[in-house]
BATIVO-691176 format. One line per 4 residues: for each residue x, y, z of C-alpha. Coordinates in steps of 0.1 Angstrom, whole numbers, plus 5000, padded with zeros to 4 digits. Example, Ala and Ser with C-alpha at 12.3 -4.5 7.8 and 13.67 -1.06 7.14 Angstrom:
5123/4955/5078 | 5137/4989/5071 .
This chain:
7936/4568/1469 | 7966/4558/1493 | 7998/4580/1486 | 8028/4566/1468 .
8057/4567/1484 | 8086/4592/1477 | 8120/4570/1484 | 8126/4534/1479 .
8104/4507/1496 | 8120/4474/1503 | 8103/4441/1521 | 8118/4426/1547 .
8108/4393/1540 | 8131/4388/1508 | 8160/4387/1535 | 8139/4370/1561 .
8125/4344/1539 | 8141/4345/1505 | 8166/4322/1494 | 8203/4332/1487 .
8198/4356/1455 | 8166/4371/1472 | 8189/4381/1498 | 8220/4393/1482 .
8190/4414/1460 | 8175/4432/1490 | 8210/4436/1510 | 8217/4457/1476 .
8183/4479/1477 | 8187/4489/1510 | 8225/4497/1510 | 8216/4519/1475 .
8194/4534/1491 | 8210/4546/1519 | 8240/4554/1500 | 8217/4577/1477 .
8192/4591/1493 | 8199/4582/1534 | 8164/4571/1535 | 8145/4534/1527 .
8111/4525/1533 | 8106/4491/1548 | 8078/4468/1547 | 8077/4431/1566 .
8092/4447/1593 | 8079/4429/1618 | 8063/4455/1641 | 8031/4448/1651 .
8010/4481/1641 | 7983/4472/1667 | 8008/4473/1696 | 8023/4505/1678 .
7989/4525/1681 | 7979/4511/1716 | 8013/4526/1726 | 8010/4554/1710 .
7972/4558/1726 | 7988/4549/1762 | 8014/4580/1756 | 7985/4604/1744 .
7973/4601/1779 | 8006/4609/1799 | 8011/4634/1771 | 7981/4650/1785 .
7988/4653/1818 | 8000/4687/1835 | 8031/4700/1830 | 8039/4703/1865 .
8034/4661/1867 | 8054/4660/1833 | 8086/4674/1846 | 8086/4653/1878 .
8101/4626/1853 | 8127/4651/1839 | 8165/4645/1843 | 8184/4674/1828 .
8218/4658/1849 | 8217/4628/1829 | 8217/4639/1796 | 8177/4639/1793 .
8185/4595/1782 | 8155/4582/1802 | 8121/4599/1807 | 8106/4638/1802 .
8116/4664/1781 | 8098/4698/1783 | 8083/4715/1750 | 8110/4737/1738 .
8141/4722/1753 | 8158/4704/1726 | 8171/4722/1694 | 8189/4712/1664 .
8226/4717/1660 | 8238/4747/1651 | 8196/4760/1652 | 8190/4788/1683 .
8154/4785/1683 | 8138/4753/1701 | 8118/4725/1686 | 8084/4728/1688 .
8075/4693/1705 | 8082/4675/1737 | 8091/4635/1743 | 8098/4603/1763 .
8128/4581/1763 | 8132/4548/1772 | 8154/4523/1766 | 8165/4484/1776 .
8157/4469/1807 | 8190/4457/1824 | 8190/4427/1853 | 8209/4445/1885 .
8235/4423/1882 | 8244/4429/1843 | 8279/4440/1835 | 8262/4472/1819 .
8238/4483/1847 | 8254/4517/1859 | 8266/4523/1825 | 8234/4523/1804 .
8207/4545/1828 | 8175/4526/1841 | 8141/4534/1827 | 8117/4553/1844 .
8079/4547/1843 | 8047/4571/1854 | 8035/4565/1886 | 8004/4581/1872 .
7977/4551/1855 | 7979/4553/1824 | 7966/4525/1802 | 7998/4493/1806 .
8020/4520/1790 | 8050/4501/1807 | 8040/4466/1793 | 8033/4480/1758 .
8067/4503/1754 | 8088/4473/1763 | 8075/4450/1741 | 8078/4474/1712 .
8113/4480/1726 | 8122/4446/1720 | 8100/4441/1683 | 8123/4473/1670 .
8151/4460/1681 | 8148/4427/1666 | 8137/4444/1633 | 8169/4467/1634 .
8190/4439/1638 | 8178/4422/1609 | 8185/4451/1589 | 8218/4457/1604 .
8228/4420/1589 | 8218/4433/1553 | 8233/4467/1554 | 8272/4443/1573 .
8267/4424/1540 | 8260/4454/1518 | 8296/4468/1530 | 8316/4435/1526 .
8311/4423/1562 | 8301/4394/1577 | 8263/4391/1579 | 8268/4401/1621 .
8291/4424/1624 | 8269/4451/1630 | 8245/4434/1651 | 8271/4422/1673 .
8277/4462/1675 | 8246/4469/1694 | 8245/4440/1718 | 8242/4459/1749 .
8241/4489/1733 | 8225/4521/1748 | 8192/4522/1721 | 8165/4540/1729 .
8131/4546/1716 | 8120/4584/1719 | 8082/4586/1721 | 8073/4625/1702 .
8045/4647/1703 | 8044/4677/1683 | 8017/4696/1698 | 7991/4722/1690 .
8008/4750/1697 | 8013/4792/1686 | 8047/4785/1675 | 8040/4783/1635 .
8042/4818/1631 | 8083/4823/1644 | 8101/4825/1617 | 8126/4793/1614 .
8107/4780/1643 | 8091/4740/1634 | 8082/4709/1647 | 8116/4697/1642 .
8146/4719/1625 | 8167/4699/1598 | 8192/4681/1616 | 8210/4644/1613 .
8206/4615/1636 | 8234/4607/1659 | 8232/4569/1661 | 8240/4540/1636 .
8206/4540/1619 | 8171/4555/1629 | 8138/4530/1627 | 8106/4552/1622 .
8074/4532/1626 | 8042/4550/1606 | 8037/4585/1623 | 8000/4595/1631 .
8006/4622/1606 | 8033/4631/1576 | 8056/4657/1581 | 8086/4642/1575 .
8114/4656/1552 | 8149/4652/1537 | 8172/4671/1520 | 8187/4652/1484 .
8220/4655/1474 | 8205/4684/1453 | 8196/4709/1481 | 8160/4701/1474 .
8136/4691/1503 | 8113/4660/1494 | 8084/4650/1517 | 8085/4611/1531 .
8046/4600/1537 | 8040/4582/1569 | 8021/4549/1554 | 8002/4523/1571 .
8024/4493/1574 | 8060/4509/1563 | 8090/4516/1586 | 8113/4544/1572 .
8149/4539/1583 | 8174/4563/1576 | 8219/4562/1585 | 8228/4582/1612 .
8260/4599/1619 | 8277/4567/1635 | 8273/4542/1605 | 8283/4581/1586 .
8316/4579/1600 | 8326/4544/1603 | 8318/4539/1565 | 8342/4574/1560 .
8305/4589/1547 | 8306/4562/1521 | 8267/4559/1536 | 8267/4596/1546 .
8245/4607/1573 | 8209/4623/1554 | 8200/4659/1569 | 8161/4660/1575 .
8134/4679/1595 | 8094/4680/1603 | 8077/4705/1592 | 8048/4724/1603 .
8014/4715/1594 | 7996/4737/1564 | 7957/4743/1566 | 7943/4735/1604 .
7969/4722/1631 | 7967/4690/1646 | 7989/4674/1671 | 8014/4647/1657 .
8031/4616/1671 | 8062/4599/1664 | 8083/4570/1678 | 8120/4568/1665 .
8140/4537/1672 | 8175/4551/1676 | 8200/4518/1668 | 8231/4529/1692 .
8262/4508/1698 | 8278/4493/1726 | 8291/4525/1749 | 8326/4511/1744 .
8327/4504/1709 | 8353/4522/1689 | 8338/4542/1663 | 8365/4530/1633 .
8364/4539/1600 | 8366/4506/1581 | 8396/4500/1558 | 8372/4486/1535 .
8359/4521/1529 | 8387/4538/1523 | 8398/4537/1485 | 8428/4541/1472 .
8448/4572/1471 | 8420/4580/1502 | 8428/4584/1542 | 8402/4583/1568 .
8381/4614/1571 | 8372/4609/1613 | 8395/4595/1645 | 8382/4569/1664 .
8361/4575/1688 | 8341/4552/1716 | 8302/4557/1712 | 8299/4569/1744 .
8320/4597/1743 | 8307/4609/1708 | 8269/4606/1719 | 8276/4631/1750 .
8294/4656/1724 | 8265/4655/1703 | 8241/4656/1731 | 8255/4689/1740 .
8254/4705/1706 | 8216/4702/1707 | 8211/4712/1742 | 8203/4679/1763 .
8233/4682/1785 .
């Protein structure tokens, strides 16, 4: 018997392929959602599970080579935004103990000659063969992306903006996908120690294609933790600290966490799609969502500069 789901699922398609009212219908779902519970599942995405799993299958295998070959792809002086991460390195904010998993990032693929080259870092691939991991990653790259951006035009309408106004946000921007595996490991038993300590996202919104495995959790406005089931064919998306603070936490950015597995471990994988903006795009709380008698709650800020304070908080710089 498949698993219902615990947060509200949405299709796509309505906005894709439905007429005006269809829409204006889903642009409200996914914005209520969002606003309630920081989390939507999505189906009609658009992702193509097949390329999903052979990508996840071609990161199993550099997953599983030696550490030592691991780290030769690690860039601690960048900021950790291309490549390796060790097992352990990255906490949570405001969380002392380490993560219990290790990842890849990679992002857009930038001509030399493009305005943006030596702003937004190049990717970096294995040298090691491992099966077209290179050819698959990008093209998912680019299937998230276009998926984000159609949800981006619901969520601009869903706030009284014009349908692109946060897709034009992220041309150029610095998005990355973050390729997770959550090992086997003797960690369990640290107290406070888990695959992933509750923590918000940094970027606009977060796209998360089905994980091999559940785990995922996130706190309700009641202080109660509530389990998100990873299920074939749905994409959960939840706000990020970005769209948080331009929307003066009208959408307010959802705390969440993995947990550890009960019963027998088994390794886990992920793939996050984190939506960023353009590096120079002023983070601006919209007047829109200021009421009356209200003020704005943040300063403006560029992007750029408030991903590197965050990326210090949680120990990548």
């Amino acid at each position: 018997m498949s698993k219902e789901q615990t947060i509200p699922v949405v299709d796509l398609n309505d906005y894709t392929e439905g007429d005006e009212e269809a829409k204006e219908a889903f642009a409200q779902k996914i914005g209520d959602a969002l606003r309630d519970l920081g989390f939507v599942a999505v189906e009609g995405h658009g992702v193509d599970k097949d390329l999903l799993y052979d990508t996840y299958e071609a990161f199993e295998e550099f997953f599983d080579l030696d550490v030592e070959t691991k780290q030769q792809y690690e860039f601690p002086e960048g900021g950790r935004q291309r490549g390796y991460t060790s097992f352990g390195v990255e906490k949570a904010k405001d969380n002392e103990k380490p993560d219990l998993k290790e990842f890849w990032h990679l992002g857009r693929d930038l001509p030399e000659d493009h305005p943006m080259a030596d702003r937004i870092p190049s990717n970096v691939w294995p040298d090691e063969e491992v099966s077209q991991l290179k050819e698959r990653a990008q093209t998912l790259y680019k299937q998230m992306e276009a998926s984000a951006e159609t949800m981006l035009k619901a969520i601009s309408l869903y706030l009284g903006q014009d349908e692109n106004f946060l897709p034009d946000m992220i041309q150029d921007g610095n998005s990355i996908i973050r390729v997770i595996h959550y090992p086997v490991c003797d960690g369990f038993d640290e107290p406070g120690q888990m695959r992933a300590a509750e923590h918000e996202d940094i970027n606009l919104i977060t796209l998360l294609p089905e994980a091999t495995e559940s785990g995922l959790e996130l706190l309700d406005r009641n202080g109660e933790w509530i389990p998100i089931h990873s299920i074939e064919g749905q994409m959960i998306v939840d706000s990020g600290d970005m769209l948080s603070r331009i929307t003066n936490d009208f959408i307010p950015s959802t705390t969440h966490r993995v947990v550890n597995p009960e019963g027998e471990p088994t390794r886990r994988y992920s793939m996050p799609f984190f939506v960023h903006p353009h590096p120079d795009y002023k983070l601006e709380v919209l007047e829109s969502c200021v009421g009356e008698g209200e003020t704005p709650k943040y300063d403006p800020i560029t992007a750029e500069d408030f991903l590197f304070e965050r990326l210090k908080e949680i120990g990548l710089t």
